[in-house]
N, C-alpha and C positions, 0 to 999 in steps of 0.2 A: 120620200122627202128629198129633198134638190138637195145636191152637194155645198155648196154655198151657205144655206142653212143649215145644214147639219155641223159642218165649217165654222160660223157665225156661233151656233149653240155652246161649239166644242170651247169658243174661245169667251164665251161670256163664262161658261161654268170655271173654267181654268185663274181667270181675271178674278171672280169673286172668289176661288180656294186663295190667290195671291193678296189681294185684299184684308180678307182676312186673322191669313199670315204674320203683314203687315201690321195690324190692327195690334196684335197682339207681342211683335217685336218688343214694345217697353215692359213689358211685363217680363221677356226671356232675356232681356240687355245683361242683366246683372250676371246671370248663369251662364252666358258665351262668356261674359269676361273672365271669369273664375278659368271657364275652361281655356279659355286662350293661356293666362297664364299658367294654370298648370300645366299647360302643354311645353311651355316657354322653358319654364323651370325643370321639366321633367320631375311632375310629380308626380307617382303612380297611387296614392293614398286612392280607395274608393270612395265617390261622392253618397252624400246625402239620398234620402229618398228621393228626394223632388229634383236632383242634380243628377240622376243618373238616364241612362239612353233609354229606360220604359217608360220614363214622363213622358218624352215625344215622339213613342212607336209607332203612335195612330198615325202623326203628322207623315214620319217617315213610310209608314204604309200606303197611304192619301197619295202622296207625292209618287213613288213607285208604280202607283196604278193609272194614273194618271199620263206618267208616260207611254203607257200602252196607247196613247191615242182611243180610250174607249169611253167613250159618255156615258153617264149614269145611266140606269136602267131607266123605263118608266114601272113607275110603280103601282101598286094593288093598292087598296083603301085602307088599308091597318099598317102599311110600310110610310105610306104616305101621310097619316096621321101624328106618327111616330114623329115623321122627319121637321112636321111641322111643330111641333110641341116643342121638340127639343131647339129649334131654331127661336120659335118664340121664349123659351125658357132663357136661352142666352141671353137673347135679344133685354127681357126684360131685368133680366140678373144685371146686364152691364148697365143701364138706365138707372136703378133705382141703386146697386151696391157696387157699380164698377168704380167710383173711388177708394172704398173706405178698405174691402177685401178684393183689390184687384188680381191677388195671385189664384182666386179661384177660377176666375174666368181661364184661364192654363187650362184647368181642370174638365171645366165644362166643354173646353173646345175640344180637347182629347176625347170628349164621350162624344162629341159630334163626329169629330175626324173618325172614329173607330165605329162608329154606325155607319157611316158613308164607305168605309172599306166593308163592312158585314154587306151591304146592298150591291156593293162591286162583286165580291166573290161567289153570294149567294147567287147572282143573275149568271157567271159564269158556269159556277157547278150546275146550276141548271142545265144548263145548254152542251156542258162536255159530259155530265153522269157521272163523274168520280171528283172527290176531293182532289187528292194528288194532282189530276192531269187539269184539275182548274187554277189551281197555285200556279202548275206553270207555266199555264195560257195565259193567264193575270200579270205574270210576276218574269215573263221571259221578254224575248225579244221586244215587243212589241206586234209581232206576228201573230192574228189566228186564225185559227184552222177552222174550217165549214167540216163537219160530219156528215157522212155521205148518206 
């Protein structure tokens, strides 16, 4: 595939994770502001389930892998089924219930975000044959390495 498109690919898939993102800001507004102010005030009290940094590990993992400049894999037919269920699941959760329980949709995007990192890492461990040295080909510079 021409670099240009692969270019082009890299920046559609990175635009729709920002989209997203975005999409989902009013629903995290209120929990930045808690935390800004507790930040302000130096509050050290632990938050809430839903207010603590495992609510948005996936995100944070998503975002991480993402800077490695690595495009999603292409996928098999049961990863690929997966991805689209779950996309439609959203999809149709926000349509028919995204007013009334919008804080699930949080929820739901975190199981997307954290399938989308299972599909990064799993295509990496692939290709390096250890856990460990896939994390850090994932998860390092941005650099990786061809096995010889």
């Amino acid at each position: 595939m021409d670099k240009s498109v692969k270019a082009w690919s890299f920046f559609n898939y990175t635009h729709s994770l920002f989209v997203l993102m975005i999409w989902l800001l009013p629903v995290n507004i209120p929990v930045l502001v808690v935390w800004v102010r507790n930040l302000q005030v130096a509050w050290l009290t632990p938050f809430s389930s839903h207010h603590n940094v495992l609510s948005i590990a996936p995100f944070i993992l998503l975002v991480e892998t993402v800077t490695s400049n690595q495009m999603i894999p292409r996928q098999n037919c049961y990863c690929k089924i997966i991805t689209s269920i779950l996309f439609l699941v959203l999809c149709v959760y926000a349509i028919i219930y995204g007013v009334m329980y919008a804080y699930l949709l949080h929820y739901l995007t975190n199981l997307v975000a954290a399938w989308l990192v299972l599909i990064h890492f799993s295509d990496v461990w692939h290709q390096r044959g250890h856990p460990i040295k896939a994390l850090f080909d994932l998860f390092g510079n941005g650099e990786t390495k061809k096995q010889p």
